[in-house]
N, C-alpha and C positions, 0 to 999 in steps of 0.2 A: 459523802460530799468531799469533793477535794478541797485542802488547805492550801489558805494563801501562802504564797512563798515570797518571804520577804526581801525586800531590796539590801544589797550592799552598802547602802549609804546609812546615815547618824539612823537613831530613829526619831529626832527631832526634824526629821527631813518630813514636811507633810506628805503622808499617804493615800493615794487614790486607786482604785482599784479599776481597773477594764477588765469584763466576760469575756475570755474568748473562747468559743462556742464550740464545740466539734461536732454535732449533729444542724443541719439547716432547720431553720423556726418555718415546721411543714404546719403546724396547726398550734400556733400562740393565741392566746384569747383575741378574738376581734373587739374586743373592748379596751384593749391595750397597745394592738398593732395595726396599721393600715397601711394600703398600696400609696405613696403616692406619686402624682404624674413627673416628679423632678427624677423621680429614681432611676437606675440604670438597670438593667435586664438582671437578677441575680440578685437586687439587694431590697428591703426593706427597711422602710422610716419609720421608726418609732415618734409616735401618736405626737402634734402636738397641742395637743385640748386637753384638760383637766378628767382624770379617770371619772370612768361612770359611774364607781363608788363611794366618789365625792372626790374629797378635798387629798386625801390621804393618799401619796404618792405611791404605786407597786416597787415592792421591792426587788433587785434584779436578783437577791438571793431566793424570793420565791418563786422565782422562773427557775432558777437552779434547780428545787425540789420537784416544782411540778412538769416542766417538759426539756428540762435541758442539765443535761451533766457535764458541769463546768470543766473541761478541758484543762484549761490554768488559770489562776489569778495570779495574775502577773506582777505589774507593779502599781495598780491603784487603788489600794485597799480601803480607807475609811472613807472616802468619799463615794462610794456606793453602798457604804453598809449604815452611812447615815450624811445627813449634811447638804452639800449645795448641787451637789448632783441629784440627789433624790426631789428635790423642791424644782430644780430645774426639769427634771423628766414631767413632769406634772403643769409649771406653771411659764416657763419662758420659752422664749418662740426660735431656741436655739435650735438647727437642724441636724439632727439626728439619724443614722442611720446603721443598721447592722448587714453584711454581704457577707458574698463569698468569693475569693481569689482564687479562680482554675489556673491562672499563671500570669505571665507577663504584661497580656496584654489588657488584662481585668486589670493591674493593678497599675498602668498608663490611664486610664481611664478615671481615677482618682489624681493623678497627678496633671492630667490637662489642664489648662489653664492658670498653675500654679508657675512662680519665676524661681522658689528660692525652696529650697529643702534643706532640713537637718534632721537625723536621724539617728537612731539606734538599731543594729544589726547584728547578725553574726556572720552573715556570707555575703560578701561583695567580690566580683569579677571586674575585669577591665572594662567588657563590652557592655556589661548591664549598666555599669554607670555612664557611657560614653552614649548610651540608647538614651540615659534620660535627657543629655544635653541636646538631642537632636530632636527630641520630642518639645525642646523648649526651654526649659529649665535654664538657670542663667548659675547658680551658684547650689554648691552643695556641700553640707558640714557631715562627716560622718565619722562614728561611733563605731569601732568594729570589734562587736563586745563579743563571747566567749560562749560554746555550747555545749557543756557537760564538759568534758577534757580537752578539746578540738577550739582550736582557733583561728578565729577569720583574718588573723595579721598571717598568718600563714598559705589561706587560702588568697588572699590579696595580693602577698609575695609573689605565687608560682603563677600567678596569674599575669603580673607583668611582664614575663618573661614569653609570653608565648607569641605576641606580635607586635614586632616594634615599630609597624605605624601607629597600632593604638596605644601605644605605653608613648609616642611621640606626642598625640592628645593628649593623653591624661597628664604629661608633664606640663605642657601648653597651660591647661587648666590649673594647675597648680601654680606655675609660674605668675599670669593673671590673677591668682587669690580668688579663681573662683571655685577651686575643688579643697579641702581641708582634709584629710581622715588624721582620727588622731586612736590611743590607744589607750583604754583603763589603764590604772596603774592595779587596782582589784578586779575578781572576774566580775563580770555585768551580763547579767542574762536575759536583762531587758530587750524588749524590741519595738519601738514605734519611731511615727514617724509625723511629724510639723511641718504642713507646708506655708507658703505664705504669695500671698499678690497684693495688690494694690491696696484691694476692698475686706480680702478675707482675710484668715488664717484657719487652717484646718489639722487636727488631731488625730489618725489614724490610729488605734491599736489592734496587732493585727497577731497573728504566728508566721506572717508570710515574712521570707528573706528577701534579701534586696534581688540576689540574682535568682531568685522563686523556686516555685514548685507547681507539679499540676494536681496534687494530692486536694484540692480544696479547703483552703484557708479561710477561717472566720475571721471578720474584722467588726468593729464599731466604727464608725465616724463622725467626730464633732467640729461642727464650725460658725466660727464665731467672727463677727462683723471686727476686722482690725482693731477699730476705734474704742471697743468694748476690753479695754485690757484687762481689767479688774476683773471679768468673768472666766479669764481664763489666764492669768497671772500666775496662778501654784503649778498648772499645767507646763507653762512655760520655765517654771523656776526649778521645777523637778529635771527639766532636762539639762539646764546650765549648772545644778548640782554635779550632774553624772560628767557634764562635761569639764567642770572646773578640776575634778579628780583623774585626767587625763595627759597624754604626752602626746605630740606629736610622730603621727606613722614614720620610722627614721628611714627607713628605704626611700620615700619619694626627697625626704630633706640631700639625702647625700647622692642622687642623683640626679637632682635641680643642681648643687653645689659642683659637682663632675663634667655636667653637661654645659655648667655655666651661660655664658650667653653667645654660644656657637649657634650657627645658622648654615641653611642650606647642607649641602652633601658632607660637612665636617661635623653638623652635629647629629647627621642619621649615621656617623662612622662611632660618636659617641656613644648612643643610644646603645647601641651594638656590642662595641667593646663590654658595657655596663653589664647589656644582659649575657655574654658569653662570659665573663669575670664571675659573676655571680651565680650560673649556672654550674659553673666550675666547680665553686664554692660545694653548694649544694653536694655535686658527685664526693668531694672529697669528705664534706662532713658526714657523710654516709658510708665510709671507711675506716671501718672500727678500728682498724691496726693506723691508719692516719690519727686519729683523736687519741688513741693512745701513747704515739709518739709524741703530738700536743702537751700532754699532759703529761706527761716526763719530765719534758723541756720546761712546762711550764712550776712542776715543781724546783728544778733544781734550778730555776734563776730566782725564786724567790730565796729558797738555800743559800747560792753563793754571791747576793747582789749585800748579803747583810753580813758575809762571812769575812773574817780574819784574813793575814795571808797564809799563815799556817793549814795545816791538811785540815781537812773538815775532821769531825768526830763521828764515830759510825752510828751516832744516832742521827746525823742526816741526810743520810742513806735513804732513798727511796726505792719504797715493794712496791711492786705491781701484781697482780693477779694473773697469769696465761690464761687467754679464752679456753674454752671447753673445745671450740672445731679446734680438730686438728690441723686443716689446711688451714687457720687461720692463727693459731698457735705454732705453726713453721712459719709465716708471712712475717710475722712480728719477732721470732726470734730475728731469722735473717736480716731483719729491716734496723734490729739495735743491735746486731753483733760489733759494729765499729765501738760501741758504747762498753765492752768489755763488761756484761753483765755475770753477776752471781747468781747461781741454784742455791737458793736457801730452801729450796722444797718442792717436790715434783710439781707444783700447780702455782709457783712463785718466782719471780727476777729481782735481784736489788740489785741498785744501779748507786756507784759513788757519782752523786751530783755536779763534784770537779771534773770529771771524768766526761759527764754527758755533755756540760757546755764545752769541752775542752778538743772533743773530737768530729767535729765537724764533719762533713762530706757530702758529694754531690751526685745523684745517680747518671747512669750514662744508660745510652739506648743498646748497650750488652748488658744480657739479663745477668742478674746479680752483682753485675760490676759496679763500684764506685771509686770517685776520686776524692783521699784528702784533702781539705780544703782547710783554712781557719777559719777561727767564730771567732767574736768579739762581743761582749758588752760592758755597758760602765757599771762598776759599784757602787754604793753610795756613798763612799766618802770620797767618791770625784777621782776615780782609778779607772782607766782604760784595761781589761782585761783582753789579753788575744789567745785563743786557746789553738795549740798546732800538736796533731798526734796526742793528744789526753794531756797536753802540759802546758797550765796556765802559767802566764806573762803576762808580768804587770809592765805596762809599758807607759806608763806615765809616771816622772820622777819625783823624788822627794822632796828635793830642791833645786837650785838652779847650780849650774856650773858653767860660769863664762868661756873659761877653756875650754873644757868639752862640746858646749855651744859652737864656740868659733871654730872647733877641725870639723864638727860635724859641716856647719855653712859651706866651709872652705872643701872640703868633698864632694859635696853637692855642684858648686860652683867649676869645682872641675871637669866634672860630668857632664855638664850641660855644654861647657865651654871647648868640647870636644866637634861640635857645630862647624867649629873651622877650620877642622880636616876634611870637611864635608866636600862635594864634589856643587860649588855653586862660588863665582868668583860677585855674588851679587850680594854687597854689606845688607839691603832691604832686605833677603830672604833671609838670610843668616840670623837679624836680630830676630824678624817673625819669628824662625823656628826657632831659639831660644826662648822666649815669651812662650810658644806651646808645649815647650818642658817642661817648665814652669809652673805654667795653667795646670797640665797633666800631675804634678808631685803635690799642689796644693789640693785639687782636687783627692786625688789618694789620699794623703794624710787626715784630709778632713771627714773622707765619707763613712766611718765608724761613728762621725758624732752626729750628721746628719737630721739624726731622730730627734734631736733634742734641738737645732734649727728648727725644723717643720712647726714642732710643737709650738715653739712662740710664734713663728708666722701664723698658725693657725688661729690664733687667738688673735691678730692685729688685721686679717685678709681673708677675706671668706674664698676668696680663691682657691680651690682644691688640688692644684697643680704643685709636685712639691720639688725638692731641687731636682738638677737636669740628669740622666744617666750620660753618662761620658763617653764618645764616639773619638775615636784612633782611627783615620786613616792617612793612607799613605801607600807609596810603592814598597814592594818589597826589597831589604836594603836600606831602608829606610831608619832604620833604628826605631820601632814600633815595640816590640816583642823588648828586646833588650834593656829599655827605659824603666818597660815596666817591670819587668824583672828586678829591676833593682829599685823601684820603688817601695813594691812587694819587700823587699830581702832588707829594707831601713823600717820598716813600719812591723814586721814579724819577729826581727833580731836573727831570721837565720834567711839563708838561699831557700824557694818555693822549686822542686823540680820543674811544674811544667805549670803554665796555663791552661785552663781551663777550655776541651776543646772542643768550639761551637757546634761541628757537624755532630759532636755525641752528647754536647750536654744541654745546648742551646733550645729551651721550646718553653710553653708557658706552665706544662705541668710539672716540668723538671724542677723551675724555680722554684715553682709554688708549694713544693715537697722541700727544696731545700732552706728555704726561710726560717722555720724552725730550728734548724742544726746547724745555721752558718750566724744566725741572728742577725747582727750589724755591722757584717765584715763583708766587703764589697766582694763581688762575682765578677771575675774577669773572664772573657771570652775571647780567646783566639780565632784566628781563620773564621772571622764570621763572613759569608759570601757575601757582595754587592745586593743581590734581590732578595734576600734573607732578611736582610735589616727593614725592607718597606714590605716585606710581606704581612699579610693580614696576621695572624699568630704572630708577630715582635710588638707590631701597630695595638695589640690588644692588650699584649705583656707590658708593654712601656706604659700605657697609658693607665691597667689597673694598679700597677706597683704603688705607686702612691698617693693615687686617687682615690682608688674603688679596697684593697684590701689594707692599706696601712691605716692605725686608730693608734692615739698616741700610746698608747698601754703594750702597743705590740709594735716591736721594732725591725725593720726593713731594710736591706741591704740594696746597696747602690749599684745596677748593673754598668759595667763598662765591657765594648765589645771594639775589638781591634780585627780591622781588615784593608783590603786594598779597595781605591774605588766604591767608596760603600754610597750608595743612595742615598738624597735625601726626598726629604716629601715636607709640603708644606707644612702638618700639624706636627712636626716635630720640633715646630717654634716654642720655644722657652719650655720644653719638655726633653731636648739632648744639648748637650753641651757638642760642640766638632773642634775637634785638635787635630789638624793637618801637617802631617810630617813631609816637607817638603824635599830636603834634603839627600841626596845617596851617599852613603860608605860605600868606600870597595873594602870588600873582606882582606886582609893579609895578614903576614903574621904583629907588623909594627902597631897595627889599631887594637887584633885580638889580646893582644899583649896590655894593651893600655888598659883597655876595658877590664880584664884578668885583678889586673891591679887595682881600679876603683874597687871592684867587688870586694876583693879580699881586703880593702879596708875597716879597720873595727868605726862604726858611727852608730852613734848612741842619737842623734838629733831627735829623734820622732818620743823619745823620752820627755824631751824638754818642749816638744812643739805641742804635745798634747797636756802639758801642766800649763801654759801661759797660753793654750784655746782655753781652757775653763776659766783661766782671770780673765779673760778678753771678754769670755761670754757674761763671765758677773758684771764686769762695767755695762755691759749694754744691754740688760735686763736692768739694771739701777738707774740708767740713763734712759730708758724704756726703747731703747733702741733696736730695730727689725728689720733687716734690708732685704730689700728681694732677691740679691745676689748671696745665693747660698755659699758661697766664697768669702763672704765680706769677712768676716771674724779670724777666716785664716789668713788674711791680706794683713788683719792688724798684729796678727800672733808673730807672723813672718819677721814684720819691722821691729816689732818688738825686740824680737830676737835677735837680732843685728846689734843693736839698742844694748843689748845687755852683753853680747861680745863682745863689744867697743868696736864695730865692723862699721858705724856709720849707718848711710843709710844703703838699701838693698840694691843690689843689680837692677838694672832696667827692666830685665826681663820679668824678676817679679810685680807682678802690674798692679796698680791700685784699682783697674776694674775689669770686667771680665775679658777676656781677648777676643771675645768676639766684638764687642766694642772699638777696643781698639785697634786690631788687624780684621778690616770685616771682607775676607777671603771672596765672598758672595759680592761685592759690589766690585772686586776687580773682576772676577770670571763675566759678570755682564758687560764690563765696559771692555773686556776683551773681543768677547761675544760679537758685540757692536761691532771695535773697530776693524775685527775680522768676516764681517757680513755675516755672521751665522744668522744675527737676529737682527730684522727689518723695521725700526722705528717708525713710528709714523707720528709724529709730535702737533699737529695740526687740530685746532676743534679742542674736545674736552670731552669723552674722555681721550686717553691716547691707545695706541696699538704696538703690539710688542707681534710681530709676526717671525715666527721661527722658521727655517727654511729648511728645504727638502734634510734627512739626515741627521735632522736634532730631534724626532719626534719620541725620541726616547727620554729625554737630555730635559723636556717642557717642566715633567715635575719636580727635578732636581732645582732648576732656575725659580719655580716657585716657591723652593725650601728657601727661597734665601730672599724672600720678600717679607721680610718678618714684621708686622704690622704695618703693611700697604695693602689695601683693600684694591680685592683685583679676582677677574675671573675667568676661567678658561671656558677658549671657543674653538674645540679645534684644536690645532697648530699654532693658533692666536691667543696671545693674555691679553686681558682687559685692562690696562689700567687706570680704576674709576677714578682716582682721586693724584691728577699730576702731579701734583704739588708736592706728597707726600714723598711720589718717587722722584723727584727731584732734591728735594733734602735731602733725603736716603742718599745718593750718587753723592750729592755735594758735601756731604758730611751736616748736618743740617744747614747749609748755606742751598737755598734754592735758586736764586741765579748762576753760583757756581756750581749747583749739579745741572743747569740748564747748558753752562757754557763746556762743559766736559762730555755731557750729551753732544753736543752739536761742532766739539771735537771729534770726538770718535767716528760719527757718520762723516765727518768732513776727511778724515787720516782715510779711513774705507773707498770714498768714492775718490781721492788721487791715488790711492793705490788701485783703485780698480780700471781708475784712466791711466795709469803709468803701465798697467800692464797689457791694458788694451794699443796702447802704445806699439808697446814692445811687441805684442802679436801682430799686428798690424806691419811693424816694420821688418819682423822676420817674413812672410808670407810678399813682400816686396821684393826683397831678398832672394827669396825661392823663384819667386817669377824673375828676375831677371837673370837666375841663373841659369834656369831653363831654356829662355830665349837664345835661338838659334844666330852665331856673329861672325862676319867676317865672311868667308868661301863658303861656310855652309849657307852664311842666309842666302849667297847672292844664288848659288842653286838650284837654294827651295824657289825660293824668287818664278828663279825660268824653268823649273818643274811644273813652277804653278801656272807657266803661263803668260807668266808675268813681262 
């Protein structure tokens, strides 16, 4: 006979025992079992009239012996081997029944009429569970417990991914709280399942899985009038047992939190991104020379986040093992030769730990080629480390130095202020582009600590969006390349040869390979092309970086990509940051000269700006402070710093809030737009109409990027804009009559220039005609040629 196999829970947890059966009950006593008319084709009701031997209940263990070899005793063990089950088979008028489940549609047929399910299982699918919502079903709790080694969070996983209308559902359901799955924190090899309606509640114990089989499943089934709690209370407490010792499924939590409360065609772009992010995932966690670079990386930051500034000691060296393939024992040398590894023994690498975080690198799409790049992370005694070529840099100072402070400022302010060489005699443009140098150097300095922003946002904003990646455009000539270069060459301590170049290094698997080895030292991308940046691969990259793959445990570097004309697209609202270099340099030699100069300046700043962000960030963790502008802390660090140079307060340019705020680039290119007819107002009624005209229809999604929180929809050539009001404060600065009276400027400057120059056409073509007309001898001529 088989043994019962006991539950994972206390053994103070009551135990009740369900048969389930592997052979069909072909010839059970008829004294014990009858047909009856409730039942469904397949299943059989156990009797309910007191056995014909009297009083004395059969025991389900002597069915065992005499016609049925128990399959499993699963999880209700004393309650058939004595107690309220045995008295109930015998004497109450509870419905009872044993079947058999050919598949799916057997086992709909138990759930008919049922609203509300919770369950234990080991295999659930997308569709199986979306079938039962369509069959009815209002809410479902599920249990996706564990079979032998193999796990149903696994089969649940790869199951979302395979179509993302129905992963669109099942998030639906989830969002609504009417889908639940959660996860043992012990294996659970239980499997039933509780349904419930108005009148009943019903107990199913079965071997069927949620998404089936057609092998032929034995089940029991008990049901019990609602109102009757007491007769089935252990039943029900045994499963709030299994469920109290559970977590929630975290796949659907951080996909709810990613997808946030996007609609329509921005959240099936969501969807999307998620499952291409995680699909990714998957290929890469199934590259053993990848998990072993992981776990390099991940030793030697535990190494040197607790280490001295002296050289480590060679006991914290890490060995690794070389696989056995060969081809894959060349992959993995190749892939950490920048790491300068040791042979300590034909089947061994040791790798100095300062050494792995210290040499960074990025592959490029020539095989075997890569670029040095630097790494970065913090120590714990609050030290900026940058690691360039295998040599770590503490770049966060001991203490403060006013002096050194103020030439660093004073360098900086040089630089910037080099703006008014620039080829623009317009003081407005000039301040702009100094405020985007500004935005740009704060941004840089800051985005090595980034990680440690997010983390506290995360705890104050369920928001999954974390700071913006940095967009650079601008013509070329523009001072793009240059800026950065020397913000790079103040934040490293030496000159970066090149940036990093988009058409070789720029795509979502290069990143997601360099993450590891650069850690949280920012990725800058040169020559990134205009349709590059909105193409579907950036759109998937930008959005899993800090949505879908950053956890605050594992730290992630800030992409910035510099180009000419670069796109924008609506869903890159509060997800890029755009710095517009407006400005031209002509090249000669009196500018190269000057620039030559700033470089070769010694400036220590980025010493001092990364010791007074840590006190910045302690005040405002004490003051429980979180701002959604991931800039705010370097804004304060900045003034600070002035502060402590005796420089007063900062240049205008450095701004106290983001620049797009305060230069919002997007509400002049509209009111340009306007007052040069590109785009056709139509202001009249509620909503209004933005009609673009012949020549812009490329131009539609760029002007959408720049409606950042106006609810509005494209039709066409034509945006919607549902809600006026909004885009009129937008215009007006939030002043909506004065974005009404700026509107209605603009169409007004449009239509007398369009009469001034129809004017003008009109009076040359007068013009023409009278030149042409025949005067004097000639008319009188034609005159009498004619006739006349």
């Amino acid at each position: 006979m088989a043994q019962p196999v006991r539950s994972n829970h206390d053994d103070a947890t009551l135990l009740v025992v369900v048969c389930l059966v592997r052979e069909w009950f072909t010839d059970l006593s008829n004294d014990f079992i009858s047909t009856a008319t409730a039942a469904q084709p397949g299943e059989r009701v156990l009797a309910e009239t007191p056995s014909t031997k009297g009083d004395r209940p059969v025991s389900p263990d002597s069915l065992d012996e005499s016609r049925n070899r128990l399959h499993q005793l699963s999880i209700f063990g004393s309650r058939v081997e004595s107690g309220l089950m045995n008295f109930d088979l015998a004497r109450k008028l509870t419905l009872r029944k044993v079947g058999r489940i050919n598949g799916p549609s057997d086992f709909d047929k138990l759930v008919a009429g049922f609203k509300k399910m919770r369950c234990v299982t080991y295999v659930a699918r997308t569709e199986d569970i979306l079938r039962l919502f369509d069959e009815g079903l209002e809410s479902l709790d599920l249990v996706l417990g564990y079979q032998l080694e193999d796990s149903a969070e696994d089969a649940m996983r790869s199951g979302m991914k395979d179509n993302v209308t129905s992963l669109d559902r099942l998030l639906s359901l989830y969002q609504a709280n009417r889908f639940v799955a959660l996860l043992p924190k012990r294996r659970e090899h239980s499997k039933y399942y509780i349904l419930e309606n108005d009148e009943t509640i019903r107990f199913v114990f079965t071997s069927y899985n949620l998404s089936g089989s057609r092998q032929g499943n034995l089940f029991i089934r008990l049901d019990y009038p609602s109102s009757k709690v007491d007769e089935y209370r252990d039943l029900l407490e045994l499963y709030e047992s299994i469920r109290a010792d559970c977590v929630e499924f975290p796949d659907l939590r951080k996909l709810a939190e990613h997808v946030g409360d996007e609609a329509g065609e921005e959240r099936s772009k969501a969807l999307q991104v998620w499952v291409t992010a995680e699909s990714e995932s998957d290929e890469e966690e199934q590259d053993a020379v990848s998990l072993t670079i992981k776990d390099i990386v991940r030793q030697a930051l535990v190494k040197m986040r607790d280490v001295p500034e002296t050289e480590p000691l060679q006991s914290t060296n890490i060995t690794i093992r070389l696989p056995a393939d060969p081809a894959e024992r060349r992959k993995l040398v190749d892939a950490t030769r920048q790491w300068v590894p040791q042979t300590t023994s034909i089947d061994e690498l040791t790798f100095d730990p300062g050494v792995v975080l210290a040499s960074g690198y990025v592959e490029t799409s020539r095989k075997n080629e890569v670029v040095n790049w630097p790494s970065a992370w913090i120590r714990r005694d609050e030290r900026l480390i940058i690691g360039f070529h295998g040599e770590r840099r503490i770049r966060t100072a001991d203490d403060m130095s006013p002096e050194a402070i103020s030439r660093g400022l004073k360098g900086i302010e040089r630089y910037i202020e080099t703006i008014d060489r620039g080829q623009t005699a317009s003081v407005k443009i000039k301040e702009r582009a100094k405020a985007m140098m500004g935005e740009t150097l704060l941004f840089m300095f800051s985005s090595p600590l980034f990680n440690s922003w997010n983390r506290r946002k995360r705890t104050v904003y369920p928001d999954r969006v974390g700071p913006p990646d940095l967009v650079v455009t601008g013509q070329a000539g523009n001072g793009k390349t240059r800026f950065m270069e020397y913000c790079l060459k103040l934040m490293v301590g030496e000159p970066i040869s090149t940036l990093l170049n988009a058409p070789e290094t720029l795509s979502m698997s290069k990143v997601r390979k360099a993450i590891p080895r650069v850690l949280s030292f920012p990725l800058v991308f040169d020559e990134v092309h205009g349709k590059k940046l909105t193409g579907a691969d950036m759109a998937a990259l930008i959005r899993s970086l800090w949505e879908v793959w950053w956890s605050p445990d594992r730290d992630i570097p800030a992409l910035v990509c510099l180009g000419n004309d670069l796109e924008r697209k609506d869903w890159m609202a509060r997800r890029v940051k755009f710095v517009d270099y407006e400005v031209h340099f002509v090249k000669n030699e009196e500018n190269e000269r000057l620039l030559g100069s700033l470089f070769a300046e010694e400036n220590d700043i980025y010493r001092y700006f990364t010791r007074q962000y840590f006190e910045e960030e302690r005040k405002e963790m004490e003051e429980e402070i979180v701002s959604l502008d991931a800039l705010h802390t370097a804004r304060a660090t900045i003034r600070a710093l002035y502060r402590l140079a005796g420089l007063g307060a900062p240049p205008l340019y450095f701004l106290d809030k983001p620049v797009e705020a305060a230069y919002d680039i997007g509400r002049e290119r509209w009111i340009q737009a306007i007052e040069h007819g590109q785009i056709d107002m139509i202001m009249t009624g509620n909503p209004w109409f933005a009609d673009f005209k012949s020549g812009m229809d490329r131009q539609i999604d760029e002007y959408r990027g720049f409606l950042v929180g106006i609810k509005h929809r494209k039709e066409g050539n034509r945006l919607v804009l549902e809600v006026p009001d909004t885009f009129q404060r937008w215009i007006g600065n939030d002043d909506a009559e004065a974005g009404r009276k700026i509107l209605l400027d603009a169409i007004g400057n449009y239509e007398r220039e369009k009469a001034a120059r129809e004017r003008k056409q009109a009076d040359r073509e007068r013009q023409m005609r009278r030149q042409t007309k025949p005067r004097g001898l000639r008319r009188l001529l034609g005159r009498r040629g004619d006739g006349s």
